[in-house]
C-alpha positions as CSV (number, residue, x, y, z in Angstrom):
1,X,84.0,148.4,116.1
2,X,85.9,144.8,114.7
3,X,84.4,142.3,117.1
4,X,87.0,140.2,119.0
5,X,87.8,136.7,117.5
6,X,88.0,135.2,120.7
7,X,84.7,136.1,121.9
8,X,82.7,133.3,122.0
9,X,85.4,130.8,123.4
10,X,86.6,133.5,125.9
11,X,83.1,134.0,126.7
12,X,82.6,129.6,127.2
13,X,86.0,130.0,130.2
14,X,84.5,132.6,131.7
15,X,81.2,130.7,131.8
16,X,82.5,127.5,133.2
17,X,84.2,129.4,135.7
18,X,80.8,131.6,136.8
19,X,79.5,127.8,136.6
20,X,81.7,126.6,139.7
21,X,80.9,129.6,141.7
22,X,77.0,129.5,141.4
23,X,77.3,125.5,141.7
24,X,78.9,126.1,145.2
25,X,75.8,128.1,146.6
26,X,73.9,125.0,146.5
27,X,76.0,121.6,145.7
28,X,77.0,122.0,149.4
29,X,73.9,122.2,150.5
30,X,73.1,118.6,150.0
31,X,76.3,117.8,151.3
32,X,76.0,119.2,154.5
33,X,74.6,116.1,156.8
34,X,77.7,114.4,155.5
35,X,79.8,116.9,156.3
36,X,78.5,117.4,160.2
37,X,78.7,113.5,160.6
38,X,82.1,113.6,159.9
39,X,83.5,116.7,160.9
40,X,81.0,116.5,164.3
41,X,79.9,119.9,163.7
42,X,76.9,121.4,165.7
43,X,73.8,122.3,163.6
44,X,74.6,126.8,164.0
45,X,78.0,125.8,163.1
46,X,77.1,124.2,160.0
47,X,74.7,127.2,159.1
48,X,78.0,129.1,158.5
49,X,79.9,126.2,155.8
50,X,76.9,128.0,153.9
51,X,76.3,131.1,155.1
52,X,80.4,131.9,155.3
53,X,80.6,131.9,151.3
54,X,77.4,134.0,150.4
55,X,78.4,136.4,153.2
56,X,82.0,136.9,152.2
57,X,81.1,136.4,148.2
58,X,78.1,139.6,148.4
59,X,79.9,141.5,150.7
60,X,82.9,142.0,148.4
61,X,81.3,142.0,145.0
62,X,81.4,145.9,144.4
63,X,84.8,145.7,145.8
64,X,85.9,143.2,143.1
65,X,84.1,145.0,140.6
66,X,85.6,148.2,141.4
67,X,89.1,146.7,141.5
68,X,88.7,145.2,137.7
69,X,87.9,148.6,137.1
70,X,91.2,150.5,138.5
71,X,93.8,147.6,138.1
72,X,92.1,145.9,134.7
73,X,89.5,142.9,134.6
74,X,92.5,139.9,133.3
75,X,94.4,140.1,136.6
76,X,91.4,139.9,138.7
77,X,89.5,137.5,136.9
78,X,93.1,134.9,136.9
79,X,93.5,136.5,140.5
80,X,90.1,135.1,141.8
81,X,89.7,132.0,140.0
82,X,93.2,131.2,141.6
83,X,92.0,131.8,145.4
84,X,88.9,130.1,144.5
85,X,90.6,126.4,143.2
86,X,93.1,126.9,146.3
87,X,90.7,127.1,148.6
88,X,88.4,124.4,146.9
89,X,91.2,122.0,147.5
90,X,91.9,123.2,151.2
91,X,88.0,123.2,151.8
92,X,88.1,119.3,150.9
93,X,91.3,119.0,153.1
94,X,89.5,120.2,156.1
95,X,89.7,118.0,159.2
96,X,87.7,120.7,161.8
97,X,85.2,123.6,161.8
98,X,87.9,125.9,161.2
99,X,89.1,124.1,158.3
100,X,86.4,124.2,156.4
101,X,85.1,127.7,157.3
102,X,88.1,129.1,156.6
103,X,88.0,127.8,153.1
104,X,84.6,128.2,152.3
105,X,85.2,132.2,153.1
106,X,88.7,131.7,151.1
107,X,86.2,130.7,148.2
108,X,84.1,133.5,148.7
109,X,87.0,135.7,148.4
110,X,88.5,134.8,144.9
111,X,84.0,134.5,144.0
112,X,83.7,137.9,144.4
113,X,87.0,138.7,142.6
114,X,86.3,136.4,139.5
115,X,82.3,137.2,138.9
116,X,82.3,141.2,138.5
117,X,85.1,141.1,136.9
118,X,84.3,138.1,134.5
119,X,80.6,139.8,134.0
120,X,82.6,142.7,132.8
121,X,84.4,141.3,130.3
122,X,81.5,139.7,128.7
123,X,80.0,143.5,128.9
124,X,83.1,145.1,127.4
125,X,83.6,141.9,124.7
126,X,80.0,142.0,123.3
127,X,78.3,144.3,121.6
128,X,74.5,144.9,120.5
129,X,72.8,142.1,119.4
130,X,75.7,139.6,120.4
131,X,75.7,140.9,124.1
132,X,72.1,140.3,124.8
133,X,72.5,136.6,123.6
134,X,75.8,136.3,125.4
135,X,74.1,137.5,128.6
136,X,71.4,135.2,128.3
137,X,73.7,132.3,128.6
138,X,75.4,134.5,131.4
139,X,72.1,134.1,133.1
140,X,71.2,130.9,132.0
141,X,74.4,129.4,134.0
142,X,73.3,131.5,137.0
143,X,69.9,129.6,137.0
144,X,70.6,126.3,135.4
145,X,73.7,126.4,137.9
146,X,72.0,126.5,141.3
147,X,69.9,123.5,140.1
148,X,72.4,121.5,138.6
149,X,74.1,122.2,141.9
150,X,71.3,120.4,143.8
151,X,72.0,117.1,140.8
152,X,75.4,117.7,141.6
153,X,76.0,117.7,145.2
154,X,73.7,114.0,145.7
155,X,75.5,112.3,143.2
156,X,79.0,113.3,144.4
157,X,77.9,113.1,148.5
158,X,76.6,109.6,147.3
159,X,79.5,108.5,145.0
160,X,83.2,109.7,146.0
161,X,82.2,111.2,149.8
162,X,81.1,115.2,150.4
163,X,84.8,116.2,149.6
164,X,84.3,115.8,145.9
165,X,82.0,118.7,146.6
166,X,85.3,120.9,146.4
167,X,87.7,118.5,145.1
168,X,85.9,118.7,141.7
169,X,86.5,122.5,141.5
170,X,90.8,122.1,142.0
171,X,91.3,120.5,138.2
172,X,88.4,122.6,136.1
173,X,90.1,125.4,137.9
174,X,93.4,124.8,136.7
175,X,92.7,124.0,133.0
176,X,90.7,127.1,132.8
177,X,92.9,129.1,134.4
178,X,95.4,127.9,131.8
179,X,93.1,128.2,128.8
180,X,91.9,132.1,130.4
181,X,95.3,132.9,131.0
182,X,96.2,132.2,127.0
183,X,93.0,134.0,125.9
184,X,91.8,137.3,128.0
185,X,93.0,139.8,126.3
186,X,95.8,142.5,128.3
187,X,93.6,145.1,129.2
188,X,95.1,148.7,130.3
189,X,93.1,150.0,133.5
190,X,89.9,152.0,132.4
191,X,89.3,153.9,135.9
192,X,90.5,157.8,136.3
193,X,93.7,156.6,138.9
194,X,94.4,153.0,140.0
195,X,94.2,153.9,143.5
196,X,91.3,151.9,145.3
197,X,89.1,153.7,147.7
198,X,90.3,151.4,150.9
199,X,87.7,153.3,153.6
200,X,84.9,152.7,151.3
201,X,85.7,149.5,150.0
202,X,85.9,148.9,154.1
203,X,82.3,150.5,154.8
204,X,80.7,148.8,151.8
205,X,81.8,145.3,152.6
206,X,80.8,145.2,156.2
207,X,77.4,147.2,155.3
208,X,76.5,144.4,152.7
209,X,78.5,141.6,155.1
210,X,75.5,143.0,157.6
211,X,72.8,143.3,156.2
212,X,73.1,139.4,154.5
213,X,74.0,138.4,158.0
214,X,70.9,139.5,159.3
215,X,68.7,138.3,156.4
216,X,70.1,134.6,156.7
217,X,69.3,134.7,160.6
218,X,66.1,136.2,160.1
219,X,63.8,133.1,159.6
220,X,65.6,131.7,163.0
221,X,65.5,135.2,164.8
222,X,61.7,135.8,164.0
223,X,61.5,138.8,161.4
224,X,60.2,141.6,164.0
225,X,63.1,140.7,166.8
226,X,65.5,142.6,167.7
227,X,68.4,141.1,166.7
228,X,67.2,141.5,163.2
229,X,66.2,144.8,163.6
230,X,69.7,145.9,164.7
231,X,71.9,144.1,162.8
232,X,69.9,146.2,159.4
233,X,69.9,149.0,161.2
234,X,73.3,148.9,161.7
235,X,74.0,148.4,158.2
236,X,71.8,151.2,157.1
237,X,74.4,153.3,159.0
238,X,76.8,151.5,157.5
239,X,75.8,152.3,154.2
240,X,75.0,155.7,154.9
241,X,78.8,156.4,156.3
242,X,79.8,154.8,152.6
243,X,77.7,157.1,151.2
244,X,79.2,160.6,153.0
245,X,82.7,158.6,152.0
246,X,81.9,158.5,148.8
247,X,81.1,162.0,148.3
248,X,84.2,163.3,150.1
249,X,87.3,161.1,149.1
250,X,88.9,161.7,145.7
251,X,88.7,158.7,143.6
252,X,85.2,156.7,145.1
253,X,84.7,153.2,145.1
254,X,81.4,154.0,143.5
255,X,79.3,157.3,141.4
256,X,76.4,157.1,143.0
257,X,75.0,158.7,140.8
258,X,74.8,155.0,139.0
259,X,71.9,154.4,141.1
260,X,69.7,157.2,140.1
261,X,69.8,155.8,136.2
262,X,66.8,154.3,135.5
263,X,68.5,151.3,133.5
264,X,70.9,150.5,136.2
265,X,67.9,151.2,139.3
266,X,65.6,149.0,137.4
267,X,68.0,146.0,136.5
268,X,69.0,146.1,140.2
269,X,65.7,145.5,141.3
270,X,64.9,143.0,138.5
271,X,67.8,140.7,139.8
272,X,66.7,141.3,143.7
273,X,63.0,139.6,142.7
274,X,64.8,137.2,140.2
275,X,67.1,135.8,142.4
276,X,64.8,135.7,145.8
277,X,62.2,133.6,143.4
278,X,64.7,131.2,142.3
279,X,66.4,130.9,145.6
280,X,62.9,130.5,146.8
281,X,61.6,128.1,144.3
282,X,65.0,125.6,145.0
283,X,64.6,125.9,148.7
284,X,61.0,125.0,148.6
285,X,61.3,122.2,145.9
286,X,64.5,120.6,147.5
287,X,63.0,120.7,151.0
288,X,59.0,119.4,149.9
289,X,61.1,116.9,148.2
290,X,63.2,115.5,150.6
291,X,61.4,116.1,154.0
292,X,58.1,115.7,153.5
293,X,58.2,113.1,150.2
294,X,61.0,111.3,152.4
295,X,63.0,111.4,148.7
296,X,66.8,111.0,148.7
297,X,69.7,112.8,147.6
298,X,70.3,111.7,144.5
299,X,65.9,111.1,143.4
300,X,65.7,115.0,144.5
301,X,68.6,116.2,142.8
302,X,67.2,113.7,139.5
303,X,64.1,116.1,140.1
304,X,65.9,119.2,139.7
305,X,66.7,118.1,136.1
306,X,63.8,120.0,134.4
307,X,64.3,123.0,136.7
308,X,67.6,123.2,135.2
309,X,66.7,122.8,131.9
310,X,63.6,125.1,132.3
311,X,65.7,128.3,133.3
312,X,68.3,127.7,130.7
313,X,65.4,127.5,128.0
314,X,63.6,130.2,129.8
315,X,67.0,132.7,129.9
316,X,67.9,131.7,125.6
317,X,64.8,132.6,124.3
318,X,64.9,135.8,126.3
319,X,68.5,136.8,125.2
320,X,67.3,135.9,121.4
321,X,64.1,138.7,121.3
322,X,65.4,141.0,123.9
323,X,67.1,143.0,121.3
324,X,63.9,143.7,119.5
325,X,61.2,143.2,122.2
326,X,62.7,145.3,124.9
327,X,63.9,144.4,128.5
328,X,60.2,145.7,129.5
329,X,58.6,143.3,127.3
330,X,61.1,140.2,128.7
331,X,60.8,141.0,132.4
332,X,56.4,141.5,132.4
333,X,56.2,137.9,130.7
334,X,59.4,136.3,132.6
335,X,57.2,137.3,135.9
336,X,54.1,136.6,135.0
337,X,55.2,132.8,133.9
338,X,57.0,132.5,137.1
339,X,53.4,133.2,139.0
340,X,52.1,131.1,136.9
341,X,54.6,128.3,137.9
342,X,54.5,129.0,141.3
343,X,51.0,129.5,141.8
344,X,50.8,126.1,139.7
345,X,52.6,124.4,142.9
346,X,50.9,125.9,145.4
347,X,48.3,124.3,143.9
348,X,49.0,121.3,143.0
349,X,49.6,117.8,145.5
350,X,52.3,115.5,144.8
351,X,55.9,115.5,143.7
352,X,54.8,115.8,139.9
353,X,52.8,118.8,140.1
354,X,55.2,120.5,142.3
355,X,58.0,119.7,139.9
356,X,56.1,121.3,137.2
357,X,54.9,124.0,138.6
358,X,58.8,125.0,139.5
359,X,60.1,124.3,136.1
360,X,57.6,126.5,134.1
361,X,58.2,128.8,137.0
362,X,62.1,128.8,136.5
363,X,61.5,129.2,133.0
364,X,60.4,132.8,133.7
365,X,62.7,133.2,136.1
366,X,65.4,132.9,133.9
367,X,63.7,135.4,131.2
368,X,63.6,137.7,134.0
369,X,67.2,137.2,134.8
370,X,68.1,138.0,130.8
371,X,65.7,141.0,131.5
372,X,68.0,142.5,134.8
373,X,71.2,142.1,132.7
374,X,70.6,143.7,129.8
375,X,68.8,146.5,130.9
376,X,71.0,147.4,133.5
377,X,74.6,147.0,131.7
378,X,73.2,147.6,128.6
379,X,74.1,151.5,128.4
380,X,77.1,151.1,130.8
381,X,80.4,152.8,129.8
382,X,83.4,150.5,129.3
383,X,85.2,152.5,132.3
384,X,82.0,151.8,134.6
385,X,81.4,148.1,133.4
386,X,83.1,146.6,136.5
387,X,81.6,148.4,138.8
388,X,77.8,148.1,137.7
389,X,78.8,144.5,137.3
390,X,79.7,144.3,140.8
391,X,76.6,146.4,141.8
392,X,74.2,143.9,139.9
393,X,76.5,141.0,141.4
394,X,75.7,142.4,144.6
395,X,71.8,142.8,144.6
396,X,71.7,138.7,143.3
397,X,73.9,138.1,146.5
398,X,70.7,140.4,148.4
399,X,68.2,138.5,146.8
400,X,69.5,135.1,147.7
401,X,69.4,135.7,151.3
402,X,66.3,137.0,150.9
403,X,64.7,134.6,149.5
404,X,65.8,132.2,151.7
405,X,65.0,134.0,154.8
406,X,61.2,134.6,153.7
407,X,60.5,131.5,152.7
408,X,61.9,129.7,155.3
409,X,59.8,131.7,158.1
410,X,57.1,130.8,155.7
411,X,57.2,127.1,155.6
412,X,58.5,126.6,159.1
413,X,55.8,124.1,160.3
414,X,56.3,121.9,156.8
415,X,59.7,122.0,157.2
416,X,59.9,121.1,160.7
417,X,56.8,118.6,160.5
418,X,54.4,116.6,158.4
419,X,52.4,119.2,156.9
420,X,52.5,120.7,153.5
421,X,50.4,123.6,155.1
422,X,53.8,125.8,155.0
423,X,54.9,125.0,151.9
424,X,51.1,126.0,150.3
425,X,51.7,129.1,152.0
426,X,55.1,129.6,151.1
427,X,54.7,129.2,147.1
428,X,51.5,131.7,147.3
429,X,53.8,133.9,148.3
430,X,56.1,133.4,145.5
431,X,53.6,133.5,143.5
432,X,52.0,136.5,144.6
433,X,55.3,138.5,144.6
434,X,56.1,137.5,140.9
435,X,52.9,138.9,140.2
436,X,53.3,142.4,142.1
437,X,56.9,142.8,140.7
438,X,55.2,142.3,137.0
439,X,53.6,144.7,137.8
440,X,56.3,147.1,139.1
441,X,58.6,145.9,136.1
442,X,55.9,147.3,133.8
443,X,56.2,150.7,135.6
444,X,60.1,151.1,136.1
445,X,61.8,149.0,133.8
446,X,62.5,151.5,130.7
447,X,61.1,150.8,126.8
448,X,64.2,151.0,125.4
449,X,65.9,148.1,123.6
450,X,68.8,147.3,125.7
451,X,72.1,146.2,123.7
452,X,73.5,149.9,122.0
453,X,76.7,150.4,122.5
454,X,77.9,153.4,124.6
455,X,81.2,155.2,125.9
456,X,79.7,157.7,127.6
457,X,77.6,157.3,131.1
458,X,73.5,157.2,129.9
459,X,71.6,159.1,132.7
């Protein structure tokens, strides 16, 4: 097979555009004071300037992977990224709640078109060797993002005003929608029938919107009430309606069959512990930093320098000897060095050994992020390769909120109060989970070398 020309730069647009998405998980979230002072929001309304993005960008993700699928990866990808710059610019217009809500799900709509899709093409444009590297610096923008994020959002809040928060996306949206526009190639659809499976796309997205819902609200709700309880119960059902849909309509959303593949089960669950440690590690860092050191902005997101630079180490190696190590090799030692890292600032007292502890623990994290990637779209057909995309896509959406959500029951009383009791507690538990899912990963996660190339389904 001649490998594209175009690769590498087509592969550098799609990046920077994956880079504004993960960036707007957490640049805003440094923002947000500034943005309740000025908007004169209520603390559970500002909850959803967050919460409205990762709700609306996880509950879609299958959705937008399934439609790159059936109507061809170039028009969604172009499709999303223009939503998501359009509703950057109206999210920093935004003169009320409803304003900037609004927007922020707006963004979350053209996110979940753009990153299956985008993930995809990287999938369908790289092959052996050349796709494990290229999905290490997929994953290495995921990680490095979310903490650059964090840099990002206290110098801008600081500088220009919380509006530059969205503003910033409107031009690097337009020139690389421009540049993408002149470079993805015109692919055909690769699904049986371009018809889109609207009552499953329907159940999907409200079982996902659901159970995030309730995983965000669970650290407020207390893990054992009700509310919580419902709300996932409710989107079990939810799920469990997609499923009988799925097995009864003509052309489904989803095989689900794709599940019960061992690559694709195990990369899943790679990504849900990947993602929930990183989530948890930034959360934890940004919040010892800034509430009980009494840092600012800016110092914190200074901090977060090494994190970045950690996990974008951490995912390069990884996509240079996955090939020839194995994607159970990469995820056992990305694990175990993330329990090491974590256990590291559990440990330690003081802003140093914290901030060192995180960055050799985001190190692994990243490996572990290479390790979910490969091994899960390694062996996927070039008709399926939007649709596991958006699977994987989804589980990192899962693993965010549950991250968040455990941790921050964890560390309650440190992030409320004085004490550093909570966070102790709260990276021992990070710690102690990397360790567990090593061991998992060493059961589940399959020898093979991920990378071959496929055109056929690998069960």
């Amino acid at each position: 097979m001649t490998a594209d020309p175009r690769r590498w730069r087509l592969l550098a647009l799609l990046g920077v555009a994956q880079f504004m998405l993960i960036l707007d998980v957490t640049v805003v979230a440094i923002a947000l004071p500034h943005i309740g002072t000025d908007l004169g929001l209520e603390r559970d309304t500002l909850t959803w300037v967050v919460s409205a993005y990762t709700l609306v960008f996880g509950g879609l993700m299958l959705l937008g992977g399934r439609a790159a699928d059936l109507f061809g990866a170039r028009r969604v990808v172009l499709t999303g990224l223009l939503v998501f710059t359009v509703a950057s610019l109206v999210t920093g217009l935004a003169e009320n709640a409803t304003m900037v809500i609004g927007g922020r799900i707006a963004q979350g709509l053209g996110a979940a078109m753009l990153s299956p899709a985008a993930l995809s093409v990287v999938t369908k444009t790289f092959h052996g060797d050349e796709r494990n590297k290229a999905l290490g610096i997929w994953s290495a923008l995921g990680g490095g993002g979310s903490a650059i994020g964090v840099l990002l959002g206290g110098l801008l809040t600081a500088g220009p005003g919380w509006q530059w928060v969205f503003y910033i996306n409107v031009p690097i949206g337009i020139a690389v929608l421009v540049a993408l526009s002149r470079t993805l190639p015109t692919d055909l659809p690769t699904g049986p029938t371009a018809r889109l499976d609207v009552p499953g796309a329907l159940l999907v997205t409200a079982g996902t919107g659901t159970a995030i819902y309730a995983l965000i609200n669970a650290g407020d709700w207390g893990w054992l009430d009700g509310r919580t309880l419902g709300t996932l119960a409710g989107a079990v059902v939810l799920y469990a309606l997609f499923a009988v849909v799925q097995r009864t309509v003509k052309s489904p959303l989803m095989d689900l069959r794709i599940l019960a593949r061992r690559p694709v089960a195990s990369g899943t669950f790679l990504i849900l512990v990947a993602t929930a440690l990183m989530i948890a590690v930034f959360f934890l860092g940004s919040f010892y930093l800034q509430h009980h050191q009494g840092y600012g902005a800016l110092r914190t997101g200074l901090l977060f320098l090494p994190v970045a630079l950690a996990t974008i180490v951490g995912a390069q190696v990884a996509g240079g000897v996955i090939g020839t190590a194995g994607g159970r090799t990469v995820a056992v030692i990305g694990l175990l060095i993330a329990a090491v890292g974590t256990g590291v600032a559990a440990l330690g007292q003081g802003p140093v050994t914290v901030v060192v502890g995180i960055s050799v623990g985001a190190a692994g994290i990243g490996a572990a992020f290479v390790a979910s990637s490969a091994t899960a779209l390694g062996q996927i057909a070039h008709h399926e390769a939007g649709t596991a995309s958006g699977l994987l896509s989804t589980f990192h959406e899962f693993g965010a909120a549950v991250g968040v959500a455990v941790v921050s029951s964890i560390a309650a009383a440190s992030i409320a109060g004085t004490t550093d009791a909570g966070f102790t507690d709260a990276f021992t538990f990070a710690a102690v989970t990397a360790a567990v899912a090593a061991l998992l990963a060493l059961a589940v996660v399959p020898s093979l070398k991920p990378g071959a190339d496929v055109t056929t389904p690998a069960h």
